[in-house]
Steps between C-alpha positions, in 0.01 A plus 500: 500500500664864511221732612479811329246795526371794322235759457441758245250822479395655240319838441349648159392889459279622177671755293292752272568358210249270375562084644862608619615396843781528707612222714767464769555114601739392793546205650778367763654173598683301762620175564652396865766243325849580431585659163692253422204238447411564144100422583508794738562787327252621224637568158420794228564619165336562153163523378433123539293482177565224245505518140166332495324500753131467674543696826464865574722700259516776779763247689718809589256563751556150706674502821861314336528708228748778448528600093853607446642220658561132390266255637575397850812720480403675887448313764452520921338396793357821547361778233336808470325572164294799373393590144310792359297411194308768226264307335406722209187519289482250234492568153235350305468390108219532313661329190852328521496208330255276340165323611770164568719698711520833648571679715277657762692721748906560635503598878870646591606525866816641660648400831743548760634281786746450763628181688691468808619135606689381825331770720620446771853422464695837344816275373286305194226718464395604163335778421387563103228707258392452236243652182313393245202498273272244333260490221248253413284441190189289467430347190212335438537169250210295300293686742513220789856536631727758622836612531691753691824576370691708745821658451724647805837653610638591819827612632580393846811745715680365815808658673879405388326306188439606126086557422403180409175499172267228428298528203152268485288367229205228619205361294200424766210304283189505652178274457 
């Protein structure tokens, strides 16, 4: 068994606009095993949503994700992580679609983060950004189920490498 340990904070402010929040999220890591072990180090990169899926369909928020990046492309036994988050007012429908399906609302948010891995050793520490922005849509369907459709894209920037993009699409279906 590799131990491994982490913490994260997270602190929200109101913004005038009406149900609009700003959020900043960090969290850090460390693990006393070599870097070498592959169980050691923690691992980040992309949304993390599936195509379908039944879990939160804000997954850029969770503690491995880093949108820009290929799944489990960034990894270390230590990390820093921080992301600011604009959660902007939703817009709601009052007739898109039919009594069978519609669509209720789209909520759009916009984020930027930053990730540092291998803290405390200068010679294979990585240091990257990255931005994007998310929009969901709730549809209602034969009025007991429904779905939220959410749609992303995110660029992620880390010294001596090209911007690396990741583009999302994930169908959450709700009971």
């Amino acid at each position: 068994m590799v131990p491994r340990f982490h913490g994260t904070f997270d602190r929200s402010m109101a913004v005038p606009a009406g149900h609009s929040s700003i959020w900043v999220r960090t969290a850090a890591g460390y693990s006393p095993r070599s870097r070498d072990e592959p169980f050691a180090n923690f691992y980040f990169g992309a949304f993390g949503n599936n195509w379908v899926d039944h879990r939160d369909e804000k997954r850029y928020r969770e503690l491995y994700s880093f949108p820009g990046a290929s799944v489990n492309e960034i990894a270390g036994r230590t990390f820093v992580k921080s992301i600011v988050e604009w959660n902007l007012p939703p817009v709601r429908f009052r007739r898109m679609g039919k009594p069978g399906f519609y669509a209720s609302w789209a909520r759009p948010s916009i984020f930027v983060g930053g990730l540092a891995t291998n803290v405390d050793a200068r010679k294979v520490r990585r240091v990257l950004t990255d931005t994007g922005a998310q929009l969901d849509f709730r549809f209602g369907l034969l009025s007991v189920l429904e779905l939220t459709v959410s749609a992303g894209a995110a660029i992620a920037f880390e010294d001596g490498y090209p911007p690396r993009r990741e583009a999302m699409l994930s169908v959450k279906i709700l009971r």
